[in-house]
N, C-alpha and C positions, 0 to 999 in steps of 0.2 A: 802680540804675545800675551800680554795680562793687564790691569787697568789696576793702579794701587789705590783706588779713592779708599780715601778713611784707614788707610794702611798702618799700624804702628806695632813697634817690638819696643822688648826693656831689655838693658844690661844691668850688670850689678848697679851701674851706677848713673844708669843715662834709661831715659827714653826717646825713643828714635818715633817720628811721625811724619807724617807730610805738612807742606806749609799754609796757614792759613794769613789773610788779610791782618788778622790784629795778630801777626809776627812780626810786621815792617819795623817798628822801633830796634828789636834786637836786631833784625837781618840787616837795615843801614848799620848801624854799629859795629857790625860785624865785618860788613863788605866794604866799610867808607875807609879801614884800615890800611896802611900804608905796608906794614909787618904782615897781615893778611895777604894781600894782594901780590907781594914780592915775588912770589915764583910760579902764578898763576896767570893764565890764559888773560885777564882783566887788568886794569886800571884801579884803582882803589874809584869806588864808587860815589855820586852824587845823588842827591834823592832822588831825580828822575830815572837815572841809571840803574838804581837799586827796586824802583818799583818794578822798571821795566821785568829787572832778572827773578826777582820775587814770584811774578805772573806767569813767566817760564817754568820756572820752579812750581808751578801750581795747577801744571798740563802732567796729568798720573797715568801715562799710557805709553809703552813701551812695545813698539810693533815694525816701525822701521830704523835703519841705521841712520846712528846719531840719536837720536831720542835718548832721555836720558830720566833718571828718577835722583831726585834729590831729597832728601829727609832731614828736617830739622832733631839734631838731638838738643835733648834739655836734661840739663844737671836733676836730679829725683828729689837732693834736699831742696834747691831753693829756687826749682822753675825756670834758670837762668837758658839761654842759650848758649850751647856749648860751643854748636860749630853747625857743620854742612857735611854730609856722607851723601857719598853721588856714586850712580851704578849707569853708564851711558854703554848703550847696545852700539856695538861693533860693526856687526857681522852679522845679519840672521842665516845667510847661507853657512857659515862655517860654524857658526854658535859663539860668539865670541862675546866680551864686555872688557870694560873698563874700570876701574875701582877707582876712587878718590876723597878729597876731603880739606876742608878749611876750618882749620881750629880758633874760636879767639884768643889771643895770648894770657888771658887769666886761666885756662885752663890747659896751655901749653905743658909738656913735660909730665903728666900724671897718667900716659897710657890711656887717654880719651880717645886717640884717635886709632886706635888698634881695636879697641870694645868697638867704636861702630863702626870703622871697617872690617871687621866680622860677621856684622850683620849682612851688610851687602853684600859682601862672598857668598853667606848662607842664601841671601836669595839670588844671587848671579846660579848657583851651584841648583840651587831647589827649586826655587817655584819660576824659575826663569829655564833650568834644565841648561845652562852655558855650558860649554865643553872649557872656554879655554878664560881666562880673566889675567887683563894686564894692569901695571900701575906704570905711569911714565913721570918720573921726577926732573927737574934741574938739577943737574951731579951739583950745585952747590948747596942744595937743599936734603945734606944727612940725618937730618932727624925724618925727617918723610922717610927716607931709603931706608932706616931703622926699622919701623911702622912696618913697610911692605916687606922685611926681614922676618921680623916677628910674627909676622900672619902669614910664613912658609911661601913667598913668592919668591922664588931663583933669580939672580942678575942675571939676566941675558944677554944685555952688553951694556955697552958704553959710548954713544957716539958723539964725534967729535966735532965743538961749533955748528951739529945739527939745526937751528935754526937762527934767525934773526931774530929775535925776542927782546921787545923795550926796545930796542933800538941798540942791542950788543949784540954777538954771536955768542952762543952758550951751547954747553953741553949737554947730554940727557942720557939719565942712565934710565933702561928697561928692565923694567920684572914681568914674571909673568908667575902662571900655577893651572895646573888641568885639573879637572874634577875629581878625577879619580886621587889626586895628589893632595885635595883639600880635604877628600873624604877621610883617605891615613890617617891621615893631622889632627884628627879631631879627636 
């Protein structure tokens, strides 16, 4: 579909880029966290684990499903690493994606994670052309479901003990949003 090398946007308050080699200090930092890691697909990470995902993070080419784009944002005043905004292709037959994001907790709660998932809507919606974008949470995890609140995704449902995750049965609630629905909104 499109190849993001050298790809980068600004928010008020973030710049969003892709990831380079001398990021790893903040991205271990980021991903060794325990508060990070909690309701995501991972393990809170070790350095080899974290360079591994890094290197992932550093393949900018989005063409079949699964594939995904990950963008470092950084705070504007002080260069810090904010977090991870991730746009993972779905579906190419039906046009679909995924929306997401790992904040570090120094800049939890200030609406960083709405500014750059915004962005990825903007390119899931525009230079991707996606018809349909989901966000899928751990219903324990309401400050996420907030987030996909706020940037106009619908609950779609709610399902119950949907997987084994860590080693519990959890629940997951689904959002979604169509283009034409992101377009209103804007």
């Amino acid at each position: 579909m499109t190849d993001f090398t050298g790809f980068t946007a600004e928010t008020e308050r973030m710049r969003l880029r892709t990831y380079t080699d001398e990021d790893f200090d903040a991205f271990l930092d980021l991903h060794r966290r325990e508060e990070v890691a909690r309701y995501l697909p991972w393990h809170p990470r070790d350095e080899e684990a974290a360079r591994e995902a890094l290197a992932r993070h550093q393949k900018l080419t989005l063409e079949v499903e699964g594939q995904g784009l990950t963008l470092a944002g950084l705070d504007k005043e002080t260069g810090r690493l904010v977090g991870d905004f991730v746009l993972i292709l779905r579906s190419v037959e039906h046009r679909r994606g995924e929306v997401g994001y790992a904040l570090h907790p120094d800049f939890a709660g200030r609406g960083l994670a709405t500014e750059g998932a915004r962005v990825m809507l903007d390119i899931a919606f525009g230079r991707l052309d996606l018809r349909r974008v989901i966000g899928r949470v751990d219903a324990r995890n309401q400050a996420s479901a907030r987030v996909l609140a706020k940037l106009g995704l619908r609950h779609e449902a709610h399902l119950v003990q949907n997987e084994l995750f860590k080693g519990e049965w959890t629940d997951e609630d689904d959002f979604a949003i169509l283009r034409e629905e992101w377009e209103c909104g804007r």
